[in-house]
Structures are given as C-alpha cells and as structure tokens.
N, C-alpha and C positions, 0 to 999 in steps of 0.2 A: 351595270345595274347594281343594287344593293344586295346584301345578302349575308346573312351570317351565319360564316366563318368560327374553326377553331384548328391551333395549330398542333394542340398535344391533349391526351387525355388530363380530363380532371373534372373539378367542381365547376357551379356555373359560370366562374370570372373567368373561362379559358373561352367563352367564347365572344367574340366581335362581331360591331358594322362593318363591313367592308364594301369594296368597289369591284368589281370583280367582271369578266366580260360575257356580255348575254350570247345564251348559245345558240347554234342556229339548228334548227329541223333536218335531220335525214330523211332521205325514203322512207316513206309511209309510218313516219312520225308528224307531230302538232308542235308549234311553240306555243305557250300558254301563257299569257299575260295573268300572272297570280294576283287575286284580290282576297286571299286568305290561304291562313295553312294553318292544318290544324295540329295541335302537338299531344303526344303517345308518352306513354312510357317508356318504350323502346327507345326515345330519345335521349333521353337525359340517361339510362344506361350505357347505350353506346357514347353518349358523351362522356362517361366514365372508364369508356375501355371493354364495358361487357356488351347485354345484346345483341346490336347486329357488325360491333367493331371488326367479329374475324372477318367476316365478308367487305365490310368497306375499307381496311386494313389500316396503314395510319395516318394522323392527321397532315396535312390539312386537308378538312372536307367540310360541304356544308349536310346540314343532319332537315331530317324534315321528308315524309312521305306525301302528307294529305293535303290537296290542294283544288281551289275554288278556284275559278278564272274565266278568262273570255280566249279562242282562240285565236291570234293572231296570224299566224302564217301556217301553212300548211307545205309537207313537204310531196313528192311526187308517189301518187301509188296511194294517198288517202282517197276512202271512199266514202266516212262514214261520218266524218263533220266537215263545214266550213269555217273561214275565217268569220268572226263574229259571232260563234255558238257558244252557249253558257255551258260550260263545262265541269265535273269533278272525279277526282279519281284518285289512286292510290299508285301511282307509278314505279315502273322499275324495283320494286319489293322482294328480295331484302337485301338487293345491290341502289348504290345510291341513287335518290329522285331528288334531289339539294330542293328538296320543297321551301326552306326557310329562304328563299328568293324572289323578286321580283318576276323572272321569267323562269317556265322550265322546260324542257323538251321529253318527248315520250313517245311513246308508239300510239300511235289514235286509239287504237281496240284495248289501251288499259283505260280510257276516258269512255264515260256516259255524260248524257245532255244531264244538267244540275237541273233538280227539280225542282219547279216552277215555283212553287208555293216558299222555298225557301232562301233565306237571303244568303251569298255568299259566307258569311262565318259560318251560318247554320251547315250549308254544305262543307264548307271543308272541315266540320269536323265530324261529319258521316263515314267517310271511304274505309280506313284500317279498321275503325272498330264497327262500322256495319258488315263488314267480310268478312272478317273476322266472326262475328255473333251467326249471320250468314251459314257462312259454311262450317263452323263447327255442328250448327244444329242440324244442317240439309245435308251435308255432306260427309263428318264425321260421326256425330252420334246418329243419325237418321231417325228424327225425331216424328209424331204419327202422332196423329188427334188421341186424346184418351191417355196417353201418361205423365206421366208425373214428373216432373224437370225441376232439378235446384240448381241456381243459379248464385254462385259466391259472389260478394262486392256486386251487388245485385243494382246500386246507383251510380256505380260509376259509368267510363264511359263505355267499353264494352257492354258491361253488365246490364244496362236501361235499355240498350238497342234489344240484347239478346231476350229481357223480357218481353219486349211487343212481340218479335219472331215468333219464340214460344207460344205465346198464345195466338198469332194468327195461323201458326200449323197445329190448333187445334190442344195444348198442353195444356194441364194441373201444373199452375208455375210456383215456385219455392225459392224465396228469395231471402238471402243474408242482407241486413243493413244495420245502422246503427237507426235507432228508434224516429230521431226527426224524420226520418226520411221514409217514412213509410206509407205516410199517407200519399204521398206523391207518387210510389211505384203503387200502389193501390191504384191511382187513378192511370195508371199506365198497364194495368193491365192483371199486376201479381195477384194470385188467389192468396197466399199463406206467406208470411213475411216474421223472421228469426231476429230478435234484437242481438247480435250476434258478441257485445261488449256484454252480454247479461244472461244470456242462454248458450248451451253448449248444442249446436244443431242439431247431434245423435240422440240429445234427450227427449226431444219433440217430433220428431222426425224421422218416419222410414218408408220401407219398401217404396224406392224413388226406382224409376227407368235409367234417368241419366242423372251424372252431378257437370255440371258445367262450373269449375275450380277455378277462380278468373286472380286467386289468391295465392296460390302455390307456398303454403308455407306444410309443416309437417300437421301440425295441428291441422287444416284445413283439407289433406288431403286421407289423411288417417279419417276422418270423420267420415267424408266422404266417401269410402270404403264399406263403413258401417253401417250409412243408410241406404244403400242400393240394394233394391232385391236378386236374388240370383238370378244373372245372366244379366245383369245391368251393367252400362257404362261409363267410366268415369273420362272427363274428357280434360287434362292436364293441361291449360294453358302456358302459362308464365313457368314454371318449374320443370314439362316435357314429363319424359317418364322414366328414371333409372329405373335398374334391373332388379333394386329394391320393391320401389312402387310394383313393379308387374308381377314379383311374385308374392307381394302381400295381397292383390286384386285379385290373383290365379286362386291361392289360398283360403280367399273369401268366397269363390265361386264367381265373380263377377270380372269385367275387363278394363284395362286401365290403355288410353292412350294418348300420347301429345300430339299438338299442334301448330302447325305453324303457318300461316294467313298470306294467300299468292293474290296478284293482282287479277282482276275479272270484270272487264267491261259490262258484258252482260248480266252479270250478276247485279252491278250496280246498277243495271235498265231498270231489271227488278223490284232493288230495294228503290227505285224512284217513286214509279208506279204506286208501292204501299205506301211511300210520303205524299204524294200528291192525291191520296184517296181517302187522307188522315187516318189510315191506318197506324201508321209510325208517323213517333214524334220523335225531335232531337235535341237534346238540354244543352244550351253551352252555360255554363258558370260566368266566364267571364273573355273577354276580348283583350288583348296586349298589342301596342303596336309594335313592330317588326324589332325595335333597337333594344324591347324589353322580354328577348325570349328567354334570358338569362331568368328574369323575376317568372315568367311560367314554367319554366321548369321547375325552378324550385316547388311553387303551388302545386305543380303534378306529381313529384315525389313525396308530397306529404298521407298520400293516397286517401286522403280524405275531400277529393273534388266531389261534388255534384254534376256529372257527366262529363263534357269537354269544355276543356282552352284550347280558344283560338288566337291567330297571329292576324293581326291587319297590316298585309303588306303593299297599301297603297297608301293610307295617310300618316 
C-alpha cells in the first residue's frame, strides 16, 4: 500500500511516498480501507522531533491519527462493526495510527460508524479535534448551560468544533479570531467574538468560567488568567501546564490544567448523532492528495487555517 513515510526528524522534505506492506487485523481489531486522513498539528511537530515524537521514538514512521474509511476485514472478537461500515475514528493515540496510509488497523471500539450526512474528508477531519473540543469541555472543564466560555484560535480546527460544543451544552461563547472570520463563527454559534490582531482579550473581557487556550503562547495564557472569575478554569491545550502557570492560576484564585485527547469510540457515536442533527458542522479548508502531505503540513503550521486539511488517500 502507499503511505507516507519519514526516516529522520525535520522540515517537510523529510517526508515521502512509499510502498510499504498493508497490515493485517488482530483480535478484536478492524482493517480500514482509508479514504481520507486528516492532518493536526501534532503532526508536523512530531514531524520535527516534538509532539508525540517521545512516544512514537524514532523515524521511520508513518505520522497521521484521523481517518475516514470503509471496513474491510474484520479480526476475531469484533462485535461492533462489519466489513463494509463507513467508519471514523482517531486510533491508537498517542502511540502510532500511520493514518497517512492507504489501510490502517485498530481496535474496533476506537472506530464509530461516519456520520451519514458527511463525506469522507469531512469526516476524517472530525476525530482528534472533535475529542479533543469534546472532552476538554465534558470532561475537563465540565462545562453547564449558563457560563461563559472563551475559546482561543476560536476558527481553527479545534477551536470551531469546541464552539458548537459550547453552545450545545448550553454556554456564553467567547471567541478569539482574526476579524474575516467572524462572521462565520457567528453563524456557527459564538455570542462575542475578539479581533484578537487588534484587541487585547483582558481589555473587553471578563469574569469567564472557563478559557479554553487552544494557543499556548505566554501572552495567551497570561490573559487567560485575567479574565476568569474566581474559581474558574483554564484549560491549557498545546503548552500543558508548568509549575509556573499553576501557580500564577493558584495566585489568581482560579485553576489552571492541561490536556491531552485519548481515543473514544463512543464519544464519537456522540459527536455523530450532533452532526447528523446539524447541530455541528465541520469546515475543511482544503483537501491534498496523499503524495502532497508535505504542502499540508506546511499550510497547518502557518496557523492561520480555516478549520481542517484533509488528505485524499484514494485518488
């Protein structure tokens, strides 16, 4: 099968097309005929050596969590799909899923049926950052109708998912973006939206519940500090939480903690359910085929996407 391949850390010329042998299903695992994968940030860090590199350790490896597909073979002990089920999911996270491949294998229970209403790209670029937005809001901050939630990098790909979330578990949503892009999280759901190149969010903005920090830089999290009222939560994506952050949050009276996004079948049953009720919607920017994940990566580092890239790995 096709698949790309990198043999050392680096920039994006370190990675290749290769040929590579398709794997076969264990016990109560699925093989997954991939018709899309979609690509994270976490990628092109770990493709530089950070991210998820300690865990996948070093190259060669192929990079790639999120993937769109049809089941082909099923191993012994599945109960929960058949061959021929539209499937997506975020597998094996944050040991390798070589999603940037033609086939991939997985445990069934990290797979839910792709919901119906969406076309493969669209799904495979849901899973890391809908469980992500997911579970930081259900699970981390324990988010409850009636507060007030900011939400950084409020149009990317996290960020768009985590806005509908928020407002289907009933939040005052508070979104950073740069100014085009507001009208769009507007129609996706945000009450109050920060031109965030032109206003400093602490100047407009306070007594928040949660900051959901999808930016991790010091500027972003400092701020974020500022506008929580006491006993609020800041929930550290990308940057985690040194022992600074927690005791600038202690110091403020408010709590500071990181995250980090595990695979969830059912969780994805879930977010299906909201897509197919058009509750949630999913923005892809733009579609790459498989030989140019090198050019989407770079587009994803620029951190000025409009939700997700995705990989077409059938044509």
């Amino acid at each position: 099968m096709r698949a790309i391949s990198q043999d050392e850390f680096g920039g994006p010329e370190v990675l290749r097309l290769v040929e590579v042998e398709r794997p076969e299903p264990l016990p109560t695992e699925v093989l997954v005929r991939v018709h899309a994968a979609g690509v994270n940030p976490v990628d092109h860090k770990t493709r530089e050596g950070s991210g998820m590199a300690g865990v996948l350790g070093k190259p060669p490896f192929v990079l790639g969590w999120d993937v769109a597909g049809v089941v082909e073979q099923v191993g012994h002990g599945v109960h929960t799909l058949e061959v021929g089920d539209e499937v997506y999911g975020m597998p094996w996270f944050p040991r390798a899923a070589s999603a940037y491949a033609e086939y991939v294998t997985a445990p069934s229970r990290q797979f839910a049926r792709k919901p119906a209403n969406l076309s493969y790209a669209e799904a495979a670029a849901l899973p890391l950052a809908g469980l992500t937005a997911w579970q930081i809001l259900t699970a981390a901050a324990h988010v409850e109708a009636g507060q007030r939630v900011l939400i950084t990098a409020a149009a990317g790909g996290v960020g768009h998912l985590a806005v509908q979330f928020a407002k289907h578990l009933g939040a005052y949503v508070v979104g950073t973006a740069s100014a085009g892009k507001h009208e769009w999280l507007r129609g996706l759901g945000a009450d109050e939206l920060v031109d965030y190149q032109s206003t400093a969010v602490d100047e407009v903005v306070s007594e928040l519940d949660v900051v959901v920090d999808l930016i991790g830089s010091e500027t972003t999290l400092d701020q974020a500090i500022k506008v929580l009222k006491p006993g609020g939560r800041l929930v550290a994506v990308p940057s985690g939480t040194s022992a600074d952050l927690v005791e600038k949050a202690r110091a403020a009276g408010v709590h500071a903690t990181g995250f980090l996004v595990e695979p969830d079948g059912h969780a994805l049953g879930e977010i299906a359910r909201l897509v197919e009720a058009g509750a949630v919607k999913v923005e892809v920017e733009q579609v790459y085929p498989l030989a140019e994940a090198a050019e989407a990566q770079q587009r994803m580092a620029s951190g000025r996407t409009r939700g997700k890239l995705v990989l077409d790995t059938i044509n």
